[in-house]
C-alpha positions as CSV (number, residue, x, y, z in Angstrom):
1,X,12.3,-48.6,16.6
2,X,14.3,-48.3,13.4
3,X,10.8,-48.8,11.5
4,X,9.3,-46.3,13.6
5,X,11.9,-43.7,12.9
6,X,12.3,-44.6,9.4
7,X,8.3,-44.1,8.8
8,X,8.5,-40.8,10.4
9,X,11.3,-39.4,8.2
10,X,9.2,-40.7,5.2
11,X,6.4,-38.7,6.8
12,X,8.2,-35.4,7.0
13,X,9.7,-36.1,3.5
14,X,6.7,-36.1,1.8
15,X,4.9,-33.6,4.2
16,X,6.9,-30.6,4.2
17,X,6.9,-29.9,0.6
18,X,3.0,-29.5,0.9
19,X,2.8,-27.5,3.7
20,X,5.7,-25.3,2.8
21,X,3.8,-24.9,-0.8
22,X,2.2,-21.4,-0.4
23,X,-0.1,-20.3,-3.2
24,X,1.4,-17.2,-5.1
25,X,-1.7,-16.0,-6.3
26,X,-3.8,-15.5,-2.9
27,X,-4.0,-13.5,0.9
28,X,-5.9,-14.9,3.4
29,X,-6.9,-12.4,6.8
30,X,-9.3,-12.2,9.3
31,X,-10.4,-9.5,11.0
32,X,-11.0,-9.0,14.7
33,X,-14.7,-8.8,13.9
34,X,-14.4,-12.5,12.5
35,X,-14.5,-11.5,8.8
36,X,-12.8,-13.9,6.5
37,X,-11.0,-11.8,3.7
38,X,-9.3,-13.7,0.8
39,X,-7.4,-12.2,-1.9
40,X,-7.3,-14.7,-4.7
41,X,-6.5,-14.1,-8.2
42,X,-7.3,-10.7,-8.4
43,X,-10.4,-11.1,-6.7
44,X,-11.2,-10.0,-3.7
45,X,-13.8,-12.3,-0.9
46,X,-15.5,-11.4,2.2
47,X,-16.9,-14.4,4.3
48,X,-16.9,-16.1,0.8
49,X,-18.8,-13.7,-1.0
50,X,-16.7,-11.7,-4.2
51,X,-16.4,-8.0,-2.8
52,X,-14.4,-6.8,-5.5
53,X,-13.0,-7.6,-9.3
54,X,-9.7,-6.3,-10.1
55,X,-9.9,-5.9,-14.4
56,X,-6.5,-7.4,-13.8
57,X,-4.6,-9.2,-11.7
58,X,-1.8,-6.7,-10.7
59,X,-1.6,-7.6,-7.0
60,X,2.4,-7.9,-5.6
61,X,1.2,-11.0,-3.6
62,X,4.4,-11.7,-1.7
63,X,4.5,-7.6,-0.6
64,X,4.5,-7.0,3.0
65,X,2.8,-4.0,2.5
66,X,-0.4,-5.9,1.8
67,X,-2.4,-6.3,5.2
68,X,-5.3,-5.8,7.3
69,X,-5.1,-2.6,9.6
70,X,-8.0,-2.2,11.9
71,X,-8.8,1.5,13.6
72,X,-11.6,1.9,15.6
73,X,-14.5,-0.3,14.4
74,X,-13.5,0.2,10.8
75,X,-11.4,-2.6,8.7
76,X,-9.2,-1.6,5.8
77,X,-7.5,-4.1,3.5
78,X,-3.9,-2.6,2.1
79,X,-3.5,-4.2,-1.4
80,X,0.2,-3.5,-3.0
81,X,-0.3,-3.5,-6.5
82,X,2.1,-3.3,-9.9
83,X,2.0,0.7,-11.0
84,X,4.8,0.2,-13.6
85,X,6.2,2.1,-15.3
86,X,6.1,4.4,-12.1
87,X,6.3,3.5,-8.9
88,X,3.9,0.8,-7.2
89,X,0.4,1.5,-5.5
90,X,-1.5,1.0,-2.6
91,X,-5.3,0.0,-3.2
92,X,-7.2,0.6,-0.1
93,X,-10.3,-0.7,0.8
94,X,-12.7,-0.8,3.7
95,X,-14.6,-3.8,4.5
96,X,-17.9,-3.6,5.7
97,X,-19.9,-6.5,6.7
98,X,-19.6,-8.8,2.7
99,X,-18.3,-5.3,1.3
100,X,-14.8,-4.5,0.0
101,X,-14.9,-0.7,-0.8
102,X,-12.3,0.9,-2.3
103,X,-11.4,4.3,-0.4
104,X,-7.7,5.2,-1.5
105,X,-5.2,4.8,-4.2
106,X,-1.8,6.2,-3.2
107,X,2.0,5.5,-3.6
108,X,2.8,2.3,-1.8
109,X,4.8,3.0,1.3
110,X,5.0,1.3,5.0
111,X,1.4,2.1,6.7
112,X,3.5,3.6,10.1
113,X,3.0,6.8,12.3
114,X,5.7,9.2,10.3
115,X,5.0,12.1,12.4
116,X,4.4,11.1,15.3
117,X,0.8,12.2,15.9
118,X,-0.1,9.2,17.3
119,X,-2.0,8.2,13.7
120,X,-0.6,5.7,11.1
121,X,-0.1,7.6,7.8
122,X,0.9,6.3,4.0
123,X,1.6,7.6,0.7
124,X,4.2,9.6,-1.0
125,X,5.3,10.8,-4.1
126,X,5.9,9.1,-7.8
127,X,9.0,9.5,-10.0
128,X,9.5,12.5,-11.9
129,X,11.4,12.7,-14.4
130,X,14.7,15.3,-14.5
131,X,14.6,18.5,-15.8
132,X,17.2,19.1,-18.6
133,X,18.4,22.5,-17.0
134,X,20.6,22.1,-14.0
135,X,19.0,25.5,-12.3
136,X,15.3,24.7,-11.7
137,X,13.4,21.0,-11.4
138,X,10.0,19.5,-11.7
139,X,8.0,20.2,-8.3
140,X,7.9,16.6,-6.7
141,X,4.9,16.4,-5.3
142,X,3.6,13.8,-2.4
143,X,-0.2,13.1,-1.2
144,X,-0.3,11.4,2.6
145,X,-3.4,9.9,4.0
146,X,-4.2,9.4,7.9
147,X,-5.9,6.4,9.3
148,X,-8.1,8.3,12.2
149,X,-11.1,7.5,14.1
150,X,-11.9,4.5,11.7
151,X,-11.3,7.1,8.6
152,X,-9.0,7.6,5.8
153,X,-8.4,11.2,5.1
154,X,-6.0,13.4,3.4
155,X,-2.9,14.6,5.8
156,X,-2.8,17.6,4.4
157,X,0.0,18.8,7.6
158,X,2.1,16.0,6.7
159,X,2.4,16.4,2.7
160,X,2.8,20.5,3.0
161,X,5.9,19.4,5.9
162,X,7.4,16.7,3.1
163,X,7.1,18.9,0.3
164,X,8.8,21.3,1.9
165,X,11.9,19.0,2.9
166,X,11.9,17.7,-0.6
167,X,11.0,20.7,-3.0
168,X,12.0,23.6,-0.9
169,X,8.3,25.1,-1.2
170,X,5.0,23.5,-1.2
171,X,2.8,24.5,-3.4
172,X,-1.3,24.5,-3.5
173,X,-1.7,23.8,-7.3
174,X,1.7,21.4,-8.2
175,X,0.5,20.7,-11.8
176,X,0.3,23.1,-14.9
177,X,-3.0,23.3,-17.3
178,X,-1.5,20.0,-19.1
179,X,-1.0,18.3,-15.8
180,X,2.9,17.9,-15.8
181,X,4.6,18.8,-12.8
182,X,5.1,22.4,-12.2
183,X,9.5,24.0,-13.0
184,X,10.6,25.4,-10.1
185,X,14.1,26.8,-9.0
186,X,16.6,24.7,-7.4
187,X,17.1,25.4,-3.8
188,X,20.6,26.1,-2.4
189,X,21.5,24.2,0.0
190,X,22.6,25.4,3.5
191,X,25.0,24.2,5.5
């Protein structure tokens, strides 16, 4: 019995190491459609087949934000990726069949229903620096994408409603000719 037991401890002493080791270089998924998806060193497989190169590996492996989201019959593959020195990214692609296409680039955020429309949206907006006057600021502007009838398309309701809330206005155009956020007045707040 003490043989038995002793064995068994030996076992799970040598065991659990292994299959606690994760690698922390690769994803594994699979879609309801019985796609195998693998993420591994900045490569991207579908039913062992190489989808898609990254140039460089610049995948946040351990990110919860990286996952499979299935609408309709369409698969999309959420990659969090490194945007230093700004904020991080999400790569999105849709996978089709051995196909890993990649659809949107946008501020990481959770993928989650934000305005309750019954859709899951992402995105936001990236860091902007301060303006040096304490009367007016750089626009901050934000870009939200809805996941819709197996689509990915540009919530244009929900990015007017958030710049808004953050800027005060929301404008069309937020960039100048050079492509730097657009100085606008600081709005008062009301109380």
């Amino acid at each position: 019995m003490m043989r038995h037991l002793f064995r068994l401890c030996l076992l799970l002493f040598i065991g659990l190491p292994a299959m606690a080791q994760k690698s922390a270089n690769e994803l594994h998924y699979t879609s309801s459609q019985r796609q195998l998806i693998t993420v591994y060193k900045g490569t991207i497989f579908v039913n062992g087949n190489k989808a898609f190169i990254f140039h460089e590996d610049i995948i946040n492996y351990p990110s919860k934000r990286n996952k499979l989201v299935e609408n309709g019959s369409s698969v999309f593959l959420f990659l969090e990726v490194n945007g230093a020195p700004k904020k991080n990214r999400l790569y999105v692609f849709k996978i089709d069949h051995s196909l890993a296409d990649s659809v949107v680039n946008a501020i990481s955020s959770d993928v989650k229903d934000y305005d309750r429309d019954g859709n899951l949206e992402f995105g936001g907006s990236d860091l902007t620096q301060t303006y040096p006057a304490a009367d007016s600021m750089y626009y901050v502007p934000s870009r939200f994408y809805e996941i819709k009838k197996g689509k990915i398309t540009f919530d244009a309701e929900l990015t007017e409603t958030t710049d808004k809330k953050v800027n005060g206005i929301y404008l069309d155009e937020p960039f100048d000719s050079k492509g730097n956020p657009k100085v606008i007045p600081k709005s008062k707040k009301r109380h």
